[in-house]
VEXKEBA-18516 format. One line per field, with one value per residue (C-alpha): chain; x, y, z; residue in one letter; residue number from 1. Coordinates in steps of 0.05 Angstrom, whole numbers, plus 32768, in hexadecimal, padded with zeros to 4 digits. Layout:
BEGIN
unit <- (A,...) .
east <- (X,...) .
north <- (Y,...) .
up <- (Z,...) .
code <- (A,...) .
pos <- (NUM,...) .
//
This chain:
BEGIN
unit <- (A,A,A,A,A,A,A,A,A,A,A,A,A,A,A,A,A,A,A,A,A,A,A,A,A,A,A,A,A,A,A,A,A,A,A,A,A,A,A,A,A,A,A,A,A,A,A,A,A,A,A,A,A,A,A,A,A,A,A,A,A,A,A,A,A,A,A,A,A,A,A,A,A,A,A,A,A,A,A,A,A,A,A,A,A,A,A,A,A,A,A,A,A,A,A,A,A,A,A,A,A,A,A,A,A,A,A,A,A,A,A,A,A,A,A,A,A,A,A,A,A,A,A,A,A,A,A,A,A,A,A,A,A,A,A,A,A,A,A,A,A,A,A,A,A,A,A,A,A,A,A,A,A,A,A,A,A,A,A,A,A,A,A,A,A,A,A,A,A,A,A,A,A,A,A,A,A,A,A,A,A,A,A,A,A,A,A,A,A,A,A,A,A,A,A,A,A,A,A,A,A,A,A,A,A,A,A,A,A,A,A,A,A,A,A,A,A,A,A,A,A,A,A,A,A,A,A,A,A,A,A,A,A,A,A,A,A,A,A,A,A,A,A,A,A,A,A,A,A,A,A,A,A,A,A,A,A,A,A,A,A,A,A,A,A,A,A,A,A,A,A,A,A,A,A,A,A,A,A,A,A,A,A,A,A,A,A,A,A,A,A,A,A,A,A,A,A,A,A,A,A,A,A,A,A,A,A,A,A,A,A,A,A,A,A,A,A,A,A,A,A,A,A,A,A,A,A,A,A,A,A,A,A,A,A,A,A,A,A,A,A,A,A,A,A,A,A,A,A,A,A,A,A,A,A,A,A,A,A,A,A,A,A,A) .
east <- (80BD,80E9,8115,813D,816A,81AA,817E,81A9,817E,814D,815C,8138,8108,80F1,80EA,80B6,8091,808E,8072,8042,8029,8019,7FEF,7FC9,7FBB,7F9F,7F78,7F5C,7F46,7F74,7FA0,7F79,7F78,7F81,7F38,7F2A,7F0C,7F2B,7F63,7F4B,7F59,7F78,7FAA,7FB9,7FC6,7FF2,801D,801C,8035,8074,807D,8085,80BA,80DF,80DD,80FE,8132,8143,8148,8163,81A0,81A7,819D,81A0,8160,8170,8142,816D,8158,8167,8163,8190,81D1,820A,820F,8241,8211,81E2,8209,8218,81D2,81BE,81FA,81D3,818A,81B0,81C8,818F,816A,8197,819C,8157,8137,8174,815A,8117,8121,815D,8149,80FB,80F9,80C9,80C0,80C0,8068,807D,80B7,8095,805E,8088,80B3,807B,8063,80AA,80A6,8059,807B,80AF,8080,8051,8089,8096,804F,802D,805E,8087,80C0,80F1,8113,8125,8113,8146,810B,80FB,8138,8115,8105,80C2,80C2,8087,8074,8039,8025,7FFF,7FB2,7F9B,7F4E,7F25,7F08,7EC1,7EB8,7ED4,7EA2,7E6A,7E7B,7E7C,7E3C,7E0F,7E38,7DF9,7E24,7E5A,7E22,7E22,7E6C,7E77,7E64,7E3C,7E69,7E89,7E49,7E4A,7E92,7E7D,7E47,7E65,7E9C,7E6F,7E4D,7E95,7EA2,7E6C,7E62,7EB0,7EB0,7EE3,7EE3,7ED8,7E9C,7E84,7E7A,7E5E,7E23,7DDD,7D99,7D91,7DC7,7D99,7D66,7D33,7D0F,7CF8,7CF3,7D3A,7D68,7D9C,7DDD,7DEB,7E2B,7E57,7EA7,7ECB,7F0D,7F01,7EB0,7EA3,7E5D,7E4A,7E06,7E06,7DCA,7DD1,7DC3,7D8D,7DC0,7DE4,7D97,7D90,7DC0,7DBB,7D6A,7D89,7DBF,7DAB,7D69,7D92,7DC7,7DC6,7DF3,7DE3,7E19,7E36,7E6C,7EA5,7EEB,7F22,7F52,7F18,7F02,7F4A,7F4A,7F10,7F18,7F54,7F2F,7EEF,7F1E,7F37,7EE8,7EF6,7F2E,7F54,7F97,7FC2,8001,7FFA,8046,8055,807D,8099,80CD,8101,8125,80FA,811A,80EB,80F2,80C8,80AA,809D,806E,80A0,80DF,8109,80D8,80D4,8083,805A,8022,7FD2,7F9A,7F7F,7FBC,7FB1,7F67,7F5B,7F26,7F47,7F32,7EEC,7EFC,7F2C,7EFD,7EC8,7EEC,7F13,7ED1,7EAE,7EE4,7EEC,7EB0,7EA1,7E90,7EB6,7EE8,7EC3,7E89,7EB2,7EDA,7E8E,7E7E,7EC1,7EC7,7F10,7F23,7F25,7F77,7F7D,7FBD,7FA7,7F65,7F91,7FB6,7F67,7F65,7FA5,7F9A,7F5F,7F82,7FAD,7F7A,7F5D,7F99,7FAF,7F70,7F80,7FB4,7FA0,7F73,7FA1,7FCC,7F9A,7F8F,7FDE,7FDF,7FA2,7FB6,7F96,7F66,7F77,7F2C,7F19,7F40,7F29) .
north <- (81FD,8221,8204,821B,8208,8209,81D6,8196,816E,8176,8165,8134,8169,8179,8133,812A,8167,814C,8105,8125,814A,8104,80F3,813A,813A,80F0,80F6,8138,8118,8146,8106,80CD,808D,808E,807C,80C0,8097,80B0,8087,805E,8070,8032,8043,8083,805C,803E,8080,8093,8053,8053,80A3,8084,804E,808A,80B3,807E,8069,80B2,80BC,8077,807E,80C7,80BA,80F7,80EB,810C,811A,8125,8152,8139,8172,819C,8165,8157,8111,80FC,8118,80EF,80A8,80C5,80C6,8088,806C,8094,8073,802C,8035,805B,8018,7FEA,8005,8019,7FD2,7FB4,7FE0,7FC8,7F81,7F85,7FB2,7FAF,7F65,7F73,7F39,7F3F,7F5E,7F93,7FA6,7FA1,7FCB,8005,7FFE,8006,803E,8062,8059,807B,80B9,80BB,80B4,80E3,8113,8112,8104,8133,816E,8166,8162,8140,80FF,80CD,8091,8073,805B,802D,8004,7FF9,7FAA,7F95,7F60,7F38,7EF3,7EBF,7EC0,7E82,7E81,7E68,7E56,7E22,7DD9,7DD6,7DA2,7DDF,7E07,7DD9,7DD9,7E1E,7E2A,7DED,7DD2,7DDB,7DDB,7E0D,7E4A,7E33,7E3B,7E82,7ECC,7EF8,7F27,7EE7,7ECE,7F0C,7F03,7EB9,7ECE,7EFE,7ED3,7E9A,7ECB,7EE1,7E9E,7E96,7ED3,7ED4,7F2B,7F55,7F5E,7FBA,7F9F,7F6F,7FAD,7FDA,7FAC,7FC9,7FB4,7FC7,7F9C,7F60,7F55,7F20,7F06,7EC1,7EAD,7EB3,7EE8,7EFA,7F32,7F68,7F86,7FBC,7FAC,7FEE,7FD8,7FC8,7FDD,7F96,7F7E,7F49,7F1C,7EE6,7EB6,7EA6,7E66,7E5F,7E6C,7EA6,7EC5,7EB8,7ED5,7F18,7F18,7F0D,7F4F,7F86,7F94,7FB6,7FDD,8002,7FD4,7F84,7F6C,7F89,7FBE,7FA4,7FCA,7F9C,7FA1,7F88,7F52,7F35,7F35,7F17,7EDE,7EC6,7EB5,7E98,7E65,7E4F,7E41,7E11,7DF5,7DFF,7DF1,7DD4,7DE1,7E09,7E24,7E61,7E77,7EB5,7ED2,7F04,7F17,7EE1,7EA8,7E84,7E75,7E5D,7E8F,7E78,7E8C,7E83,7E82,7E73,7E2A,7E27,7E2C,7E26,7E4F,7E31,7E2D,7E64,7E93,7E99,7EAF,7EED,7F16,7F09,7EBB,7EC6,7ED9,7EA5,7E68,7E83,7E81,7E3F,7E1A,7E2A,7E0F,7DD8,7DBA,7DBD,7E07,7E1A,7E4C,7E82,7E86,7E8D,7EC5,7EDC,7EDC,7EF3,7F2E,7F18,7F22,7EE4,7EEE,7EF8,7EE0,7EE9,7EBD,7E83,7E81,7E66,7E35,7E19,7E0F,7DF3,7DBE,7DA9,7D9B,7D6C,7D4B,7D35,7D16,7CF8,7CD7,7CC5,7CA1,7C77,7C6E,7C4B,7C1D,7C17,7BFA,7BD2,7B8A,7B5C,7B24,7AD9,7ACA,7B04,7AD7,7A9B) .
up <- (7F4F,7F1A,7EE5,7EBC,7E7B,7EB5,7EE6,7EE0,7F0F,7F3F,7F88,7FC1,7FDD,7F8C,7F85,7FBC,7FAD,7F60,7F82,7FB1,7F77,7F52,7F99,7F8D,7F47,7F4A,7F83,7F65,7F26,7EFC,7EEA,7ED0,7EA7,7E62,7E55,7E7E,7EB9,7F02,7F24,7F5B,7FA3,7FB3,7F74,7FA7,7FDC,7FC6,7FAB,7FF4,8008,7FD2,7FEC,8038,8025,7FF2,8032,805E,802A,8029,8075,808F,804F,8049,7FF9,7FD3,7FA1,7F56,7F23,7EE1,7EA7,7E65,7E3D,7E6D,7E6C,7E40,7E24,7E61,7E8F,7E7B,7E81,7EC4,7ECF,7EBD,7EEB,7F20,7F0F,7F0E,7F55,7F6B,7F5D,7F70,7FAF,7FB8,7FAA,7FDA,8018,8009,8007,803F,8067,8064,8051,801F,7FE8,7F9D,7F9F,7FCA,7FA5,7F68,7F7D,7F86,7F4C,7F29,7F4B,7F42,7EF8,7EF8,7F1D,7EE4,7EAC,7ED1,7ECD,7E86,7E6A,7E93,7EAE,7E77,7EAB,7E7C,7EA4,7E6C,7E6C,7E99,7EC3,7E96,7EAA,7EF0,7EED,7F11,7F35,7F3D,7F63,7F66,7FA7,7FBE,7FB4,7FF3,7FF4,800F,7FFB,7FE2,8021,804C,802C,802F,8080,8089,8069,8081,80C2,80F2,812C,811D,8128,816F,817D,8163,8188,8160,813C,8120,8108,80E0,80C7,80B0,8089,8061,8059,8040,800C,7FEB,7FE2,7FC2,7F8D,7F7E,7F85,7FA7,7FE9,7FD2,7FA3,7FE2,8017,7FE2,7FD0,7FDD,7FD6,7F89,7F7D,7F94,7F64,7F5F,7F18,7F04,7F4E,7F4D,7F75,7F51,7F60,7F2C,7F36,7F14,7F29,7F48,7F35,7EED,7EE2,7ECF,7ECE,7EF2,7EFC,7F2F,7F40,7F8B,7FB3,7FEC,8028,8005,8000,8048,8055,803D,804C,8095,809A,8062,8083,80BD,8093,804C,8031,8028,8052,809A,8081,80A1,808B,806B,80AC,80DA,80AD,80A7,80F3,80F9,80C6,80ED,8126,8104,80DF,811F,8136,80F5,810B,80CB,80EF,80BA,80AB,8068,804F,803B,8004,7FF3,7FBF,7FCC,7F87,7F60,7F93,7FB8,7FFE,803E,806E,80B1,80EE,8116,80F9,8131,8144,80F2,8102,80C9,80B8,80B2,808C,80C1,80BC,8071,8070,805E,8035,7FF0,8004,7FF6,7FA7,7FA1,7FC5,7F98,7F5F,7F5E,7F82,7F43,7F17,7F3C,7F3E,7EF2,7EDE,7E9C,7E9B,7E6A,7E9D,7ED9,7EC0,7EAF,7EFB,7F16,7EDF,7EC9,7E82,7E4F,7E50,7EA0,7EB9,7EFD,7EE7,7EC6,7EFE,7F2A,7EF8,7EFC,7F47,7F32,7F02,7F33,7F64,7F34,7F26,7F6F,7F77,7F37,7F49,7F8D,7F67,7F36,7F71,7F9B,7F58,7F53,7F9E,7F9F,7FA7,7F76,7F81,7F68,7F6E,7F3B,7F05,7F1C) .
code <- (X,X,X,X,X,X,X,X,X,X,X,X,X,X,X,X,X,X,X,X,X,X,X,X,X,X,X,X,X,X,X,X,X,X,X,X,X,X,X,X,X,X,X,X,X,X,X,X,X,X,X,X,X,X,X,X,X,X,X,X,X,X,X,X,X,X,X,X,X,X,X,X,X,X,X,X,X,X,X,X,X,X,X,X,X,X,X,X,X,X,X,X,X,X,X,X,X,X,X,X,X,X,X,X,X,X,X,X,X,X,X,X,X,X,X,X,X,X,X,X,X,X,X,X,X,X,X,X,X,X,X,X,X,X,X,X,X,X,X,X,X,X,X,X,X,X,X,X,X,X,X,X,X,X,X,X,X,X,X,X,X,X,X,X,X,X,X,X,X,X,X,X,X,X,X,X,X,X,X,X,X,X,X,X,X,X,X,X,X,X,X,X,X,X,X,X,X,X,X,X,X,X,X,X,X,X,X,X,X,X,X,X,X,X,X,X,X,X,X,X,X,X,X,X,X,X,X,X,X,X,X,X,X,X,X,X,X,X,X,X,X,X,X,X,X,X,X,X,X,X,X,X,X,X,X,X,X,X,X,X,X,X,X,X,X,X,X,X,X,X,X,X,X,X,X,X,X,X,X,X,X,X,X,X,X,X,X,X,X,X,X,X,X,X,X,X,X,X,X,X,X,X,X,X,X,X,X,X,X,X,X,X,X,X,X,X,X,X,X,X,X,X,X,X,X,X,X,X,X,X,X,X,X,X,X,X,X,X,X,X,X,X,X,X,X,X,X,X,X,X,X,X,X,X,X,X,X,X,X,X,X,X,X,X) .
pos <- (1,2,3,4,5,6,7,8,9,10,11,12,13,14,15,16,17,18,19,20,21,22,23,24,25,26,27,28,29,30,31,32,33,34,35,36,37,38,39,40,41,42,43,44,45,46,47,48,49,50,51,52,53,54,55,56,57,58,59,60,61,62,63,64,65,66,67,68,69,70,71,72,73,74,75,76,77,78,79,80,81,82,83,84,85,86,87,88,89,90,91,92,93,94,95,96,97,98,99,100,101,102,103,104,105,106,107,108,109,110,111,112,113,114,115,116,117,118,119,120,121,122,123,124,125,126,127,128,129,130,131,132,133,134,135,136,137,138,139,140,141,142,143,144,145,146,147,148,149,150,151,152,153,154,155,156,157,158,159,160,161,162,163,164,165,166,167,168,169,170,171,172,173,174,175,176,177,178,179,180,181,182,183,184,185,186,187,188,189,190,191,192,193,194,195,196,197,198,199,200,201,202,203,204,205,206,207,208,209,210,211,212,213,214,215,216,217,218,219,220,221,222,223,224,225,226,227,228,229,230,231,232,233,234,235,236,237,238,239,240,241,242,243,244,245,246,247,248,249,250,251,252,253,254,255,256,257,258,259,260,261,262,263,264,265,266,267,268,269,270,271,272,273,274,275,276,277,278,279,280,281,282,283,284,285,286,287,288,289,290,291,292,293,294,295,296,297,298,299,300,301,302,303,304,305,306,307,308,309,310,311,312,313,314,315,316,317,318,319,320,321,322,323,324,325,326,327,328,329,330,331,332,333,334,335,336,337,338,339,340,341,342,343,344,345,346,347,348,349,350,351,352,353,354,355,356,357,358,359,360,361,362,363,364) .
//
């Protein structure tokens, strides 16, 4: 690509061979983390993913995509350019959330992945685009945490009938199931376990783990059934568990929660431009969504999590299990679901004593 002192701006085609160069250079190693460790591959992903909706927004609009240079514009050149970048995101973030229907994650996500390709560009090329990219706003949303009751998971695990109802492969999906809910890792840490992460001392087996995403250790004494079940499945395979991909899982998970019978209505909520608003299964019979619909893989961590904290562990030795930070947002947020579990049956309790009639022959 040549540039010279006369290049005003670079044009849309320049501007995805700059962003498929960020794809290359991380997934070669040759762009890493500040701490010099390499960028995972699920960071990659999702460049290519923010590349496909750039590519689509450029096609389905006919947008011309600019990439000024600072140094080569005149001070009116560059308000015109930041009147460019302003409508460039306006516009940009309205076909995603119009046009896509994305909600405020998604947008956020890619946002944030525009504003890496512009700081890639002037940290790391030395391709000098301002700054105006820091005047792209991410949006961000609390999705629900969905996750199930400890007397869910106390049926799941020791039901003696429910093994009876279910084909094989979903005996398989159960018990994996069963032990994320129990060890609180991510699903990537889950399918990667092997047999020296099991270890067994003091007549105790015990799972030593080192977190991909942030190289966390982690220690975790196991129960009798989560033993069982990993002396029952990692005999046959090299890892502990049946390696089942994400996308399979999530499939699968649907069906065994409807062996469960978690039918429910559960709401959903969503925001689009930090407004929150009801999605529906079927919007046109305003059909909720259930219990059953929600399940997916990130339900193990989260059951895992919140079960602990709601029956009594302390915070600092949760977070020890789970690998989150003492100042996790994302970890505050488990025990604020937490808290407010304990306080509806709080008050279910004060309201019973609220309604109970009293008895003359107590004071008698």
């Amino acid at each position: 690509m040549r540039i010279t002192k006369q290049t005003k701006y670079l044009t849309t085609d320049q501007f995805f061979e700059l962003y498929a160069k960020l794809i290359k250079d991380t997934g070669k190693g040759t762009r890493i983390k500040k701490d010099g460790k390499r960028i995972r591959s699920s960071t990659i992903d999702n460049y290519i993913y923010i590349q496909k909706q750039l590519r689509e927004f450029v096609t389905e609009t006919n947008y011309g995509l600019k990439l000024f240079l600072i140094n080569n514009l005149t001070t009116k050149e560059k308000e015109q350019a930041a009147k460019y970048y302003k409508k460039f995101f306006a516009d940009f973030t309205d076909y995603l959330y119009t046009k896509k229907d994305f909600y405020d994650n998604y947008v956020g996500l890619i946002v944030k992945g525009l504003r890496t390709f512009f700081n890639y560009l002037n940290t790391e090329l030395n391709i000098q685009v301002g700054d105006y990219h820091k005047k792209f706003y991410i949006p961000t949303e609390e999705v629900d945490i969905v996750v199930l009751t400890p007397e869910q998971l106390n049926y799941l695990i020791y039901d003696p009938n429910l093994n009876t109802k279910l084909p094989d492969y979903l005996l398989k999906v159960k018990d994996i199931f069963i032990f994320g809910c129990t060890v609180a890792l991510r699903f990537s840490d889950l399918m990667k376990l092997k047999a020296e992460n099991l270890q067994f001392y003091n007549n105790t087996h015990y799972l030593k783990v080192t977190s991909i995403k942030t190289n966390t250790n982690t220690t975790i004494k196991l129960p009798a059934y989560a033993v069982d079940i990993l002396m029952k499945h990692h005999k046959k395979q090299k890892t502990l568990l049946p390696l089942q991909s994400n996308a399979w899982l999530n499939k699968c998970l649907k069906e065994l929660a409807k062996y469960l019978d978690f039918t429910e209505p559960l709401i959903k909520y969503r925001t689009k431009r930090g407004v929150k608003c009801v999605v529906y299964k079927n919007k046109a019979k305003r059909q909720h969504y259930t219990l059953a619909d929600h399940i997916t893989t990130h339900t193990m961590r989260r059951t895992a999590i919140t079960t602990m904290l709601r029956l009594g562990m302390p915070d600092q030795v949760v977070r020890k299990i789970s690998g989150h930070s003492a100042n996790s947002k994302e970890f505050f947020r488990y025990v604020e679901f937490a808290q407010s579990y304990v306080d509806e049956h709080t008050d279910m309790v004060f309201e019973k004593i609220s309604n109970m009639e009293v008895q003359k022959s107590v004071f008698a």
